[in-house]
Structures are given as C-alpha cells and as structure tokens.
C-alpha positions, -999 to +999 in steps of 0.1 A: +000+000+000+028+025+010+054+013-019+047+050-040+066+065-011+106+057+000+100+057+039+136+060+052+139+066+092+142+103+095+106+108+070+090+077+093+107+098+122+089+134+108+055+115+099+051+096+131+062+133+151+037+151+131+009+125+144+018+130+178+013+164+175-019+167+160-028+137+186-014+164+214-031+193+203-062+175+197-064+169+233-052+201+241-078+213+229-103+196+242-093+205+280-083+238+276-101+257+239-078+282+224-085+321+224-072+344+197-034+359+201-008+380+187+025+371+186+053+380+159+030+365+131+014+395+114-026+383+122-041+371+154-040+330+156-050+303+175-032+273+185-047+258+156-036+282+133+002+282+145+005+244+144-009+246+107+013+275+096+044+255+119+037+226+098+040+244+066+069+260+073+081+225+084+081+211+053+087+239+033+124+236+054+127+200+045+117+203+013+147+231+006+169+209+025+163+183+004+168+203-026+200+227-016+217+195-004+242+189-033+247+227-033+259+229+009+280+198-001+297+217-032+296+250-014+317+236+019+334+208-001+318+183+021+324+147+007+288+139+009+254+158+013+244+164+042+222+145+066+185+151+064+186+147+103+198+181+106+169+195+086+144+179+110+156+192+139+163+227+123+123+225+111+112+211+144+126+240+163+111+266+134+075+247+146+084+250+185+091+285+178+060+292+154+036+274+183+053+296+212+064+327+202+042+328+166 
C-alpha cells in the first residue's frame, strides 16, 4: 500500500512526530479551547492556526533541504550531502518557535 513512497527513518521519524502532534493538540484542545493571540506573526492565531502555519513552514524547510543538499555539499566541499537529520531538527525547532512565540 505504501510502496509510491521511500519511507527512510528520518521521514517515518517526521511523519510519526507530526501525528503525535496533532494527537497532542487535539487533546489540548479539548481540556483547555484556544483564544485568539498576537505574537510575531502578522494576524491574530490560534493554537490551531500556529500548528498549521508550523507545519507548513516545516516542510517547506525540509523540502529546501532536500533540494539545496548537493549545493551545501559543493559549497563547503563536504564529501557527501548532508544529513536530512539536521533539517528535522532545524524545522522542528522553526515549529516549537512558530507554536510559542508565533
């Protein structure tokens, strides 16, 4: 069923973090319902809001990763690309940042 897609550890690792969190804030929500807020992002959100616009910008960071790998390995004459762990944790911290400070 899942052959169409190459499920490697770190995009099992991203998929099954991205479940928890919507798992999380599901029952977040449920005890404790959200009121509007302004943070750094230029519109008033909810918790709801930031996770979506944190999960965006998630894979928006993995996805130019993934694409600007060759060119970081080029660019500091690395001997292979770099590891696509170090784009999870860089977009994991974007969506911790997004859902606290966003």
């Amino acid at each position: 069923m899942f052959d169409w897609m190459v499920w490697t550890t770190p995009v099992a690792v991203f998929f099954a973090c991205i479940a928890l969190t919507l798992v999380g804030m599901t029952i977040w929500e449920i005890k404790s319902p959200t009121t509007l807020r302004k943070g750094f992002l230029p519109i008033a959100t909810t918790r709801g809001d930031r996770l979506f616009i944190g999960l965006l910008s998630a894979a928006y960071l993995n996805l130019a990763f993934i694409g600007l790998a060759a060119k970081f390995a080029a660019w500091f004459q690395l001997e292979q690309e770099p590891s696509v762990w170090i784009s999870f944790v860089v977009s994991m911290g974007a969506l911790l940042l997004i859902m606290k400070k966003g």
